[in-house]
N, C-alpha and C positions, 0 to 999 in steps of 0.2 A: 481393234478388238483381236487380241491373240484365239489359237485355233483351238481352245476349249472353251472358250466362251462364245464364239460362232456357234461351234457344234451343238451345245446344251443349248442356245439361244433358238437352233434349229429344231432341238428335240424336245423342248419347253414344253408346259402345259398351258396352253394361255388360260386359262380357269377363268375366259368371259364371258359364258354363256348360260343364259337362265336353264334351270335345271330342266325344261320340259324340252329344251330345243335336243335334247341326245335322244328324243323317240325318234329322230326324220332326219336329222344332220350330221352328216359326217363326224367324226373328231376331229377337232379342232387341229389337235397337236401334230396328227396324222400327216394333215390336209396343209401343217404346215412343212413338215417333215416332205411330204412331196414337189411341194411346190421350191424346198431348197435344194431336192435330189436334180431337177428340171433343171436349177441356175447353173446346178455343175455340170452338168453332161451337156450343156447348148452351148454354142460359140455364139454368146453375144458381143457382138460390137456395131457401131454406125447408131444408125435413129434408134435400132432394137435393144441396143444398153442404154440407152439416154431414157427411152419409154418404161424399160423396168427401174433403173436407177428411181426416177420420179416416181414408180406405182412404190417402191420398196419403204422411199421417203415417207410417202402416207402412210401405209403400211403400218410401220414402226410406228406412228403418232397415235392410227387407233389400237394399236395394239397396248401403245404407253397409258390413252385414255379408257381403255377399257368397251372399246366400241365395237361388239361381237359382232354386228351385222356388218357391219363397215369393212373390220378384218376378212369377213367371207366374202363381201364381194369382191374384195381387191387381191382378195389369193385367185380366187375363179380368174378376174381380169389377167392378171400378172401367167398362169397357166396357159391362158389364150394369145395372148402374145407370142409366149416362148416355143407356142404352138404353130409359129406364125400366122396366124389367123388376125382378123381385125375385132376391138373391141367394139361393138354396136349397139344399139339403144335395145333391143329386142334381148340380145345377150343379155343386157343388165336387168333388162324386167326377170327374163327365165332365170337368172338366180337369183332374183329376190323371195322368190315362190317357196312358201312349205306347206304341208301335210300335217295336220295334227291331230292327236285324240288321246280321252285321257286314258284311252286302253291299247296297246300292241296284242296282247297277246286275248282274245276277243273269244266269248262264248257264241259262236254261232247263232244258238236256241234266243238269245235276246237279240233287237235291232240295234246299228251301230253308229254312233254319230262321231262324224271326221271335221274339221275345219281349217278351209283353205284362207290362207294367210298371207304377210310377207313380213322376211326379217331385215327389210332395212327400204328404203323408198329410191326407187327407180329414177331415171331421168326421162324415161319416155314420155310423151306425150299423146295422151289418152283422150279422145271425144267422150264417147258412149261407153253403157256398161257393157260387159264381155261376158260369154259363156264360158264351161267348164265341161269339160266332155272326160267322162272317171268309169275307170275301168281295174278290175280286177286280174293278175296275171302271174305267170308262174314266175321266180325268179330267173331270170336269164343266168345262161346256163356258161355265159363268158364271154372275154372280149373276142368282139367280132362274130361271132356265133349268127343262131339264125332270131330272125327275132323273139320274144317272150309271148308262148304262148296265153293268148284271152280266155280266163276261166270265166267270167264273168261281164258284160258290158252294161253300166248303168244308164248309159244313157249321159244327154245333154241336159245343162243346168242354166236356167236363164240366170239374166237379173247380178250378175256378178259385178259388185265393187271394183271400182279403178283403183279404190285406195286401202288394201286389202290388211294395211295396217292399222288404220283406222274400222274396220268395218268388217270382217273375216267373213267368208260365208260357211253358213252351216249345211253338212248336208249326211240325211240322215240315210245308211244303205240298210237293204235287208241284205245276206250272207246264211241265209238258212239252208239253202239247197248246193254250196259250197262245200267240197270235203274238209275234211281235215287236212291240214297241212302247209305249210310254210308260201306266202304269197308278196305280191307285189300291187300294192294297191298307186295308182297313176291318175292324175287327174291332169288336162292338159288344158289350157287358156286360152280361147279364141278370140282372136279381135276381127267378126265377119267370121270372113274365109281364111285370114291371115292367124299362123300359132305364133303365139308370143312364149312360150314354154309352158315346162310343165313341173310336177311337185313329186314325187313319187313317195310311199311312206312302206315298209316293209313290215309286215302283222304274221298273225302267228292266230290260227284260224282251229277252234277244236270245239264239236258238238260238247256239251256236258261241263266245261271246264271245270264252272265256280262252282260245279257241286263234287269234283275230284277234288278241288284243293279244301273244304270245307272238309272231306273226308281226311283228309289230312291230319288239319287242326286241330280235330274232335281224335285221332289219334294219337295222336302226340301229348296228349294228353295225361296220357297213362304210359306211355313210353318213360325208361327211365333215363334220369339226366344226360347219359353221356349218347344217349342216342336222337335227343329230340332235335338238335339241330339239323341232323341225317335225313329226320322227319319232314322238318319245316322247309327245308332247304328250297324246294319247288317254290311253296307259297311266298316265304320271302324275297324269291330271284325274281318272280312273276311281279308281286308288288313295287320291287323297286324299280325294273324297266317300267311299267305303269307309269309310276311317278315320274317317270323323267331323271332319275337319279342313275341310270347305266344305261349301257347300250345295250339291243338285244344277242347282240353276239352271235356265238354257235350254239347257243343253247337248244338241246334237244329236247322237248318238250316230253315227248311220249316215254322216254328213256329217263331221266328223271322222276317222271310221275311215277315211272312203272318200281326203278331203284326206290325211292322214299316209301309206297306203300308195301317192298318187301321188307324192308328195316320195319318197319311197322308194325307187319303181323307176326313179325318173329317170337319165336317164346325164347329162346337164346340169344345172346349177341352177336351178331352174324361175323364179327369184325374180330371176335377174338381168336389167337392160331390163326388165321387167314396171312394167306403170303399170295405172292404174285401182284397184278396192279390195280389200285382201288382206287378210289373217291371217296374221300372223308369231308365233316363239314363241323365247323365250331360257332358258336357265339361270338360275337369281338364286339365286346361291351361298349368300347370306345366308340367305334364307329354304328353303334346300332343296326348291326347287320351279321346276317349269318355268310360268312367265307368258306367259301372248297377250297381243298387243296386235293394235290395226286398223288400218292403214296406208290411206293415199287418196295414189294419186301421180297428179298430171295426165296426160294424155297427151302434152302438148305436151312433156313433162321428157323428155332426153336425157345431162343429167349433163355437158353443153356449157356452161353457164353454174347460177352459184347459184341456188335458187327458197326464196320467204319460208315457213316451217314455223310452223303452228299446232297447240300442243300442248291437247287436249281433255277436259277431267274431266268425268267421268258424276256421276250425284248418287246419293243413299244410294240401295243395292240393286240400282243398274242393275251392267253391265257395262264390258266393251272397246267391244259394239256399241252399247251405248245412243247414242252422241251422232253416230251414224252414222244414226241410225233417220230415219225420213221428217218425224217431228214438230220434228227439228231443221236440216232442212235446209241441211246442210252440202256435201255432197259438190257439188250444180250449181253453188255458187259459186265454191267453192276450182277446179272443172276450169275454170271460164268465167275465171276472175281470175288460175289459176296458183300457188295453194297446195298443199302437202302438209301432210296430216292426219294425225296420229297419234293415238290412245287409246288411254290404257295400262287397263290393271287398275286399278291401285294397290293391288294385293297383294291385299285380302279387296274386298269389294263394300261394304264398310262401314269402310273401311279410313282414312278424312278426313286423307290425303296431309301426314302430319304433323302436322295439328290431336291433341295432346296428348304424355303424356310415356310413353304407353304403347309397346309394342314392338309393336305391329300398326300404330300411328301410323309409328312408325319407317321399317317395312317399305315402308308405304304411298308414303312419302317417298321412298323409295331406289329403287323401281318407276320410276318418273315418272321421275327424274331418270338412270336406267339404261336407259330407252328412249330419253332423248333424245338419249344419245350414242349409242345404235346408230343413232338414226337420222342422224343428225351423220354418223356413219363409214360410212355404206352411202350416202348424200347428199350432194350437193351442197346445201350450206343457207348461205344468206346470213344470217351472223354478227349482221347489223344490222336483222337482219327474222323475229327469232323471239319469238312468241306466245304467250301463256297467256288460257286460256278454260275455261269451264264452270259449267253450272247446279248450284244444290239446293247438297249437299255439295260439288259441283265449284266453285261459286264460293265456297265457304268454305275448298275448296282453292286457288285462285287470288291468294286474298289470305294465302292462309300462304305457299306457295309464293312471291310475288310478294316477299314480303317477306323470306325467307330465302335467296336466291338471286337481290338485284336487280341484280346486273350481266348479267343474260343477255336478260330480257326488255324487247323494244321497244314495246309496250303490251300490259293487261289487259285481259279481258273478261270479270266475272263476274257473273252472271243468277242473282236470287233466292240471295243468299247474306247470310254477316254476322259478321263478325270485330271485334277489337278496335280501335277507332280509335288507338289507341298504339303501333298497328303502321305506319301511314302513313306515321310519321316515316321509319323505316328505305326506303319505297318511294315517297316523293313527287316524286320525278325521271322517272317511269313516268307516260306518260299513260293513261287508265283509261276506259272507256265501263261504266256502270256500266246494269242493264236489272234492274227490280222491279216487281212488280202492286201497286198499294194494297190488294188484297182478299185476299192469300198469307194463308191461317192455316198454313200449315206452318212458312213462315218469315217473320214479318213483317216488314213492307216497315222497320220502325226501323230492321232491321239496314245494308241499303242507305244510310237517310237519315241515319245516326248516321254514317258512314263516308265520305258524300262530304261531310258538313257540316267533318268534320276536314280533306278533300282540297282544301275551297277554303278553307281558314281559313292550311295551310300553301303554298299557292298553285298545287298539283298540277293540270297539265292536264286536265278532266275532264268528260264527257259525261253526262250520266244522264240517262236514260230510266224515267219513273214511270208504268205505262198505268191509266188509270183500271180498274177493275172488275175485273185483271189478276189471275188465281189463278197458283196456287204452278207449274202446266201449261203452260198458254198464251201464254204470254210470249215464250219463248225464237223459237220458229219465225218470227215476225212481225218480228222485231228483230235474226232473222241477216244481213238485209243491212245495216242501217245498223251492227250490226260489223264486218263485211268492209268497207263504208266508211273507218270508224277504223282499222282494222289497213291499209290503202290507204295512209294518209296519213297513217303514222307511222312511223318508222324509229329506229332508237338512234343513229346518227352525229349526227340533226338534233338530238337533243336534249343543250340546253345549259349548263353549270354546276351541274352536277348533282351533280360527283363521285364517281361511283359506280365499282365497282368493275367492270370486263370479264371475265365468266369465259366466254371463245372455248372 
């Protein structure tokens, strides 16, 4: 397996897992992504490569067969190992364990019903039934920290199922005298006196909810078209964690609620002339969902003349805000220089903006490219000075993108990425600053030097930037100006006999 088919194999979506299991379990994709960061950075050899070798082996079979539970236990196993720790039957029960309910984000004023479970069947061997001992808790506050403080202790729960697969148990809390605010709900397995683990499920806890987002609905109503997604945005993000269809994210609750019912009671469009950095949100038909994106408009923009647009991809797991955040240092360049910023979604958080043939690649595609025209149509955007950028995934979305749609982009920027050099041919008219650590184990630097060694072999204008010592992090931030440099001093009119196709 050459070293971009490892790396995408590493940063894959496994798309195995039934839509409800993303209210309580990790990402999949994530949780594989960590567990290949652990194979690079550990000096396996002796019995300790032979035992991952053999977990890798299965591994690969449920992951071929599609066996979500099976994949999650043998990345937890294969984590434990690397961890030098021993795999043990208690181990294997406590991750079989989950939390469930058909609500995260939970109206207080009503009672709550959770159900403990398991996704996939243990090898322990169980006499009698076991209790549940479930408690409510702030989130912990980081690794190693002190412990998470107890808002809440429900008590022990008899009568609990061996076979929790067969059998879930139901257990119904009150949460009425809980504040508002972001919690850790924990139920933990007793066999006796002995814990065989525990389930944790992360909720989102607010007196009043469903009668805030009902006030929503009922105004959006009368809202006019280009604002009712702005509107809905809260009700549709809330319903679809619900279902099981997203993770809860960072979504701020109170902050949302509070942005959609100001777009709401507006008598003007709050978004019109507004510059500096927003949150915008649209329809996307395809995917029956309403999508945020981040918008950054100078202040100096008046919509009197065109201004150059930089479109922004997050990397696996981040969001719309990731490439907004402080560590990449975007927004004081684009206001000092005269750029607008957009960052989309790209549909799921894991979504690698068309990287594969799968229908959340799809989606992820159609995101990107369905914000760029709104932002086209709500902009003044000069046609010869539009941008593609982005770290991690984002730059293995840049080169997909770049390549599937190069008549639009005036140069690429992608940081810590790595695609197929057989794609260059389609985008080698594009000039490209390419920025990678020698020290990335998330995505080795190959991918980078595999992809600019083909950009100057077909003769593509191209910058790389290789920082010694540079990890899969620290890169991006130090190296956003000499981007805005390149994106400065590149345009699509200038560039010549290229051939390429203009999609205005």
């Amino acid at each position: 397996m050459n070293s971009l088919r490892r790396t995408l194999f590493s940063l894959s979506v496994f798309a195995l897992v039934p839509a409800a299991l993303a209210q309580t379990l990790p990402n999949l994709a994530l949780a594989r992504l960590q567990y290949t960061v652990r194979k690079r950075t550990t000096n396996m050899q002796g019995d300790l490569k032979d035992k991952i070798d053999a977990n890798d082996k299965a591994l690969n079979e449920a992951t071929r067969i599609g066996n979500a539970g099976e994949v999650r236990r043998l990345l937890l196993k294969g984590m434990t190992l690397l961890s030098g720790n021993a795999w043990t039957d208690v181990l294997d029960y406590g991750g079989s364990l989950a939390l469930r309910s058909e609500r995260v984000f939970v109206d207080t004023s009503k009672p709550y019903a959770v159900r403990l479970e398991q996704i996939y069947t243990p090898a322990i061997a169980l006499e009698k039934s076991l209790t549940a001992h479930v408690t409510l808790r702030k989130p912990p506050a980081g690794r190693g920290g002190a412990p998470a403080e107890v808002i809440k202790d429900f008590g022990t729960f008899d009568e609990v199922s061996r076979d929790l697969r067969e059998s879930p148990y139901l257990i119904e809390l009150d949460l009425a005298s809980v504040p508002d605010g972001y919690y850790m709900l924990n139920a933990e397995v007793l066999d006796g006196a002995r814990s065989l683990g525990s389930a944790s499920m992360r909720i989102v806890a607010r007196k009043g909810l469903d009668a805030s987002l009902a006030q929503l609905e009922s105004a959006a109503q009368s809202a006019p078209e280009s604002l009712k997604a702005d509107v809905l945005y809260p009700v549709d993000y809330i319903h679809n964690v619900n279902r099981g269809r997203i993770d809860i994210g960072q979504f701020d609750v109170s902050k949302e609620l509070a942005d959609a019912a100001d777009v709401a009671k507006s008598a003007k469009d709050p978004f019109a002339g507004r510059t500096g950095d927003m949150k915008r949100h649209y329809f996307f038909k395809e995917a029956g969902e309403i999508m945020p994106y981040r918008l950054y408009v100078p202040t100096k923009y008046d919509g009197s003349k065109p201004f150059p647009l930089i479109v922004a991809l997050h990397g696996l797991g981040g969001s719309e805000n990731s490439m907004f955040g402080q560590n990449y240092g975007m927004l004081d360049p684009a206001e000092k220089r005269g750029y607008i910023v957009v960052a989309p979604l790209g549909y799921r958080v894991d979504g690698f903006y068309g990287r594969g043939a799968d229908k959340r690649a799809r989606l992820s595609e159609e995101d990107v490219m369905n914000v760029l025209a709104l932002v086209r149509k709500n902009y003044k955007i000069d046609p010869d000075r539009i941008y593609l950028m982005g770290h991690s995934m984002g730059g293995i979305g840049t080169w997909t993108l770049g390549a599937k749609h190069p008549g639009i982009w005036a140069a690429l920027g992608p940081i810590s990425g790595v695609a197929d050099p057989r794609s260059v041919e389609t985008m080698k008219h594009i000039p490209e600053i390419v920025v990678h650590g020698d020290a990335d184990t998330t995505v080795p630097v190959s991918g980078s030097r595999d992809m600019v060694a083909e950009m100057k072999r077909l003769g593509t204008e191209v910058k790389y930037i290789e920082v010694p010592g540079g990890s899969h992090t620290n890169v991006p931030g130090p190296n956003m100006p000499a981007i805005f440099d390149f994106f400065d001093a590149h345009k699509k009119s200038a560039q010549s006999g290229s051939g390429q196709r203009r999609e205005n």
